[in-house]
C-alpha positions in Angstrom: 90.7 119.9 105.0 89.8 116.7 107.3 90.7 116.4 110.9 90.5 113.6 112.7 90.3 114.7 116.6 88.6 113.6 119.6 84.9 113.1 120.0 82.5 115.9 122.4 80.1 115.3 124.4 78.4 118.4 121.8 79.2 115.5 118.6 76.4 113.2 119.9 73.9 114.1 117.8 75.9 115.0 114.9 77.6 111.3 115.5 73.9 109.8 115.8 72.5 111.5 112.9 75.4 110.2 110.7 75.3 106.1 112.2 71.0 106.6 110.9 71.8 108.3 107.8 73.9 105.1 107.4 72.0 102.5 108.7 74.0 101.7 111.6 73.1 101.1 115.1 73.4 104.3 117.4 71.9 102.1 120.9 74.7 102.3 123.6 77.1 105.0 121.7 76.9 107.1 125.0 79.1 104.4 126.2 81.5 104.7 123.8 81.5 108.4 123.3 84.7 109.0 125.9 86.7 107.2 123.3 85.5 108.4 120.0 87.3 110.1 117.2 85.5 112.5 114.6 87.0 113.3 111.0 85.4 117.3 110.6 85.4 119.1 107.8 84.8 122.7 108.0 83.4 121.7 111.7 81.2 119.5 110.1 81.3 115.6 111.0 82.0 113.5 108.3 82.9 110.6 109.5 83.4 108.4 113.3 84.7 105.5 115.0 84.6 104.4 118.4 85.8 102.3 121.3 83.3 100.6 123.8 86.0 99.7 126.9 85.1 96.2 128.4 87.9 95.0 130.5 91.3 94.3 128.9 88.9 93.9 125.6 87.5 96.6 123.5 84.5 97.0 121.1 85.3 99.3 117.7 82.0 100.4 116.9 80.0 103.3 115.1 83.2 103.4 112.4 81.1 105.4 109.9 82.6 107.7 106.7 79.9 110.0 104.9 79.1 108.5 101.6 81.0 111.5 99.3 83.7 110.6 101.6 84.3 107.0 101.2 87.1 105.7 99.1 89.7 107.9 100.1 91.2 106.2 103.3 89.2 108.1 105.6 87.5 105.2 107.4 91.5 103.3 107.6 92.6 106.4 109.2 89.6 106.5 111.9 90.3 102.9 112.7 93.9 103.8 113.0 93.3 106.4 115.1 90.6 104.5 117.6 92.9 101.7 117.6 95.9 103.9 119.3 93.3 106.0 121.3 92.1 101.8 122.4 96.3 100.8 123.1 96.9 103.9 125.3 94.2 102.9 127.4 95.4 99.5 128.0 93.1 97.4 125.6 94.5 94.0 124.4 92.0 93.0 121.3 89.3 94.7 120.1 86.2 93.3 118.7 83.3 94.0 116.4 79.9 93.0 114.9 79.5 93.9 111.5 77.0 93.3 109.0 78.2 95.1 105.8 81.9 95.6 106.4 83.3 91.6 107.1 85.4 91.8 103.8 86.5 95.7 104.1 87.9 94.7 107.8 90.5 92.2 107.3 91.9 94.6 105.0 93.2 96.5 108.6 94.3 93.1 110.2 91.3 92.2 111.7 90.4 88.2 111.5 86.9 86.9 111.6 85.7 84.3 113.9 82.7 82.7 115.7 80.7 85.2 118.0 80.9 83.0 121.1 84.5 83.5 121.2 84.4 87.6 122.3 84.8 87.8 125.7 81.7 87.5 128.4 82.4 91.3 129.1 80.9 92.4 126.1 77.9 90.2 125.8 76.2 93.0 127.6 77.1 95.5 125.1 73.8 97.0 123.5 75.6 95.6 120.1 75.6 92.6 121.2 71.8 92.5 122.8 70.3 93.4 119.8 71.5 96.8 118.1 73.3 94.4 115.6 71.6 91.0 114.5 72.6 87.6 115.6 74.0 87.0 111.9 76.5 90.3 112.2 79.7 88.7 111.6 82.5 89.0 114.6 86.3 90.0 114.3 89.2 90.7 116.3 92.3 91.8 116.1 95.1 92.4 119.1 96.4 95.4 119.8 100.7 96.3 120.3 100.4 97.6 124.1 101.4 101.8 123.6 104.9 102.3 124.6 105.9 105.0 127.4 107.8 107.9 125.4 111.3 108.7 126.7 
């Protein structure tokens, strides 16, 4: 059985051994680790996703399913879960650079767009300083603000 829970501090090199073994960029994920989610299995990590806070605006990186794992919805439910973890902390929009997800994206409501139109806050992201290439393509997507239970 998968569970999808909140990231520790202890999942960092588990996390960083999965972005390599995946070809993804793992520069700046300590800033992003407070607001990462994990899918275990059998306390193993099989897949990520994460949430680099800048401002009102947010960056989903390091979203990341173990190849057996792939086409089962694991990665939707990741971003799902990242992207309520990302509305209870106030974020508006998130963001992200991808190089070899632009068409998989949309898919979860997320529209592409040109790269100078993310916010100045997250042009000193390490994704946007070089982890990912100046061709990565850019999308967004606004978030529903979390409503107060009761």
């Amino acid at each position: 059985m998968i569970e999808i829970e909140p990231a520790r501090a202890s999942d960092r090199p588990a996390i960083e051994a999965l972005l390599r073994a995946n070809a993804l960029p793992t520069a700046g994920i300590e800033l992003a680790l407070g607001t990462a989610v994990v899918a275990r299995e059998e306390g193993r990590i099989v897949g990520c996703a994460a949430i680099e806070p800048h401002g009102s605006a947010g960056l989903l990186r390091s979203v990341c399913v173990e190849l057996g794992r792939r086409g089962f919805g694991l990665g939707r439910l990741l971003v799902e879960r990242a992207e309520t973890l990302a509305a209870a902390r106030g974020l508006a929009e998130l963001f992200l650079l991808t190089e070899t997800a632009a068409d998989w994206f949309p898919r979860l409501g997320y529209e592409a767009g040109p790269r100078e139109t993310a916010p100045a806050a997250l042009s000193g992201s390490p994704e946007f300083t070089g982890a990912c290439s100046a061709g990565a393509a850019l999308l967004r997507k606004r978030l529903s603000p979390e409503t107060p239970a009761g």
